[in-house]
N, C-alpha and C positions, 0 to 999 in steps of 0.2 A: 595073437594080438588082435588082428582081426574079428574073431569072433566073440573076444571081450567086449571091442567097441560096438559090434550090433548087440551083445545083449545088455552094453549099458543102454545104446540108443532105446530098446525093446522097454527096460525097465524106466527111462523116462518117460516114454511116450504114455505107459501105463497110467502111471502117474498124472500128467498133464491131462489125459483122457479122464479119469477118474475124476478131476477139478472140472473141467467142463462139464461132463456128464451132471456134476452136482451143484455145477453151476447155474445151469438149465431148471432144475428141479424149483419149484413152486413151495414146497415145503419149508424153506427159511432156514434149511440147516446153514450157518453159516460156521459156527465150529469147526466141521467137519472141511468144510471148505479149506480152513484157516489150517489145520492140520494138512492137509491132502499138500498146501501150496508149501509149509514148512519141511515135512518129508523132501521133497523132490527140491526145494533149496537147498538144506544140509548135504542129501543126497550126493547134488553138484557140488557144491563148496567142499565138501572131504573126498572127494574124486572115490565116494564107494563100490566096489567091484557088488554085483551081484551077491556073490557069498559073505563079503563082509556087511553087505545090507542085510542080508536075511540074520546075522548075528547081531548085528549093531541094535537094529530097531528095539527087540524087547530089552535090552541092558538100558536104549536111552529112554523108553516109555517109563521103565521102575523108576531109572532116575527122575523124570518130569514130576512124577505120581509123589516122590517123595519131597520133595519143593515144595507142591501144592498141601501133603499134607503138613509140614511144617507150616506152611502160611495160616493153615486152620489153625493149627496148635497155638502159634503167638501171633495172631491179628492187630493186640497194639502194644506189642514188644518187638521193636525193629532189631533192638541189639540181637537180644533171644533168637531172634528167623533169622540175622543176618550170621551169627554162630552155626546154628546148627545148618544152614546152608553153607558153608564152608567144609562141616565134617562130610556132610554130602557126598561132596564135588572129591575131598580127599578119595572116600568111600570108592568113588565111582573111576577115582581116574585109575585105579588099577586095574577093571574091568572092562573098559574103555581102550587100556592100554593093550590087553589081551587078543581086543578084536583089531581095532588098529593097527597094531605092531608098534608104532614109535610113539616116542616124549611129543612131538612137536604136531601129531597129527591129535592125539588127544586132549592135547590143552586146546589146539582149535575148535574143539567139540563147543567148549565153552565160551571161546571167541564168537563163535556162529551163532550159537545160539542166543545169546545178546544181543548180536547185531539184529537177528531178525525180530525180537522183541521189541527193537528200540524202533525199527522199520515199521512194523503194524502197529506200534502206539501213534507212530508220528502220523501213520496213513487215516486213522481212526479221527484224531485229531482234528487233521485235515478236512477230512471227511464231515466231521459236526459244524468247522467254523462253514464250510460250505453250504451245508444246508441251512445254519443259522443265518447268513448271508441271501440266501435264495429266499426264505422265508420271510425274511424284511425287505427283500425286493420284492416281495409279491405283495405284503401287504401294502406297502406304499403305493402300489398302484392300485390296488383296490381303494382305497381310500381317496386317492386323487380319479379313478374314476367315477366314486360315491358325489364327490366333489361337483364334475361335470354332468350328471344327473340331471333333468330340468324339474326343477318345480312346479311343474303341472300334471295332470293325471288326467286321461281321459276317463270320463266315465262312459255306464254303459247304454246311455241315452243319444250319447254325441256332446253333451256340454263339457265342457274345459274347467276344471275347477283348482284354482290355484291351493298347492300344499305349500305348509310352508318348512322350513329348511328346519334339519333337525339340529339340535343347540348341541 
């Protein structure tokens, strides 16, 4: 039991390293990022042993791939995606089940994965009213410091010559 909880400890810490590592990077992969941190949540959240991680991942990768390609398939037919994203999920929970073991640990697959969808929508969100926010703080102050300006210009003789205020 011991040596399960270092090599789950092992395979988080991989994980967490890998999100800094590419956190760090200048490159702008942020994808990648958004993956690296959803791994090692689900990871947590279904308490995966090492061996059922190394099964898990590719069954839930196909599943993802296949979501994504239905979303292509019916872009403005939500019933259409929202169907065949059910056959999906039917599809997937008996493989799911396979590595898992139980009913109640595979339906969570799909609890999880929700919830952290619903997590980095909200965070995304968040994130734009923030900089929409920041950005109308900044221009107001540029504008109020346009404001406090003086209306004078030195020139380059030494005379003063009044400008005047722009309409």
């Amino acid at each position: 039991m011991k040596k399960m909880k270092k090599i789950y400890a092992l395979l988080l810490f991989l994980f967490f390293h890998s999100y800094f590592c590419h956190a760090q990077s200048s490159n702008g992969d942020d994808e990648n990022r958004v993956e690296v941190v959803k791994m090692a949540y689900i990871t947590r959240e279904l308490n995966l042993t090492p061996q059922e991680a190394q099964n898990f991942w590719p069954v839930y990768n196909n599943y993802v791939n296949e979501i994504k390609q239905a979303r292509s398939q019916y872009p403005n037919d939500e019933v259409r995606f929202e169907k065949k994203v059910v056959e999906i999920k039917e599809h997937y929970q008996n493989n799911f089940q396979k590595v898992l073991g139980n009913n109640q640990r595979t339906n969570k697959v799909y609890t999880i994965d929700r919830q952290f969808n619903n997590t980095l929508r909200n965070e995304i969100k968040n994130r734009q009213q923030n900089r929409t926010q920041n950005f109308q703080q900044q221009q107001g102050q540029q504008k109020q410091n346009n404001n406090n300006v003086p209306n004078k210009v030195k020139r380059g003789n030494g005379t003063i010559k009044r400008q005047r205020p722009p309409l």
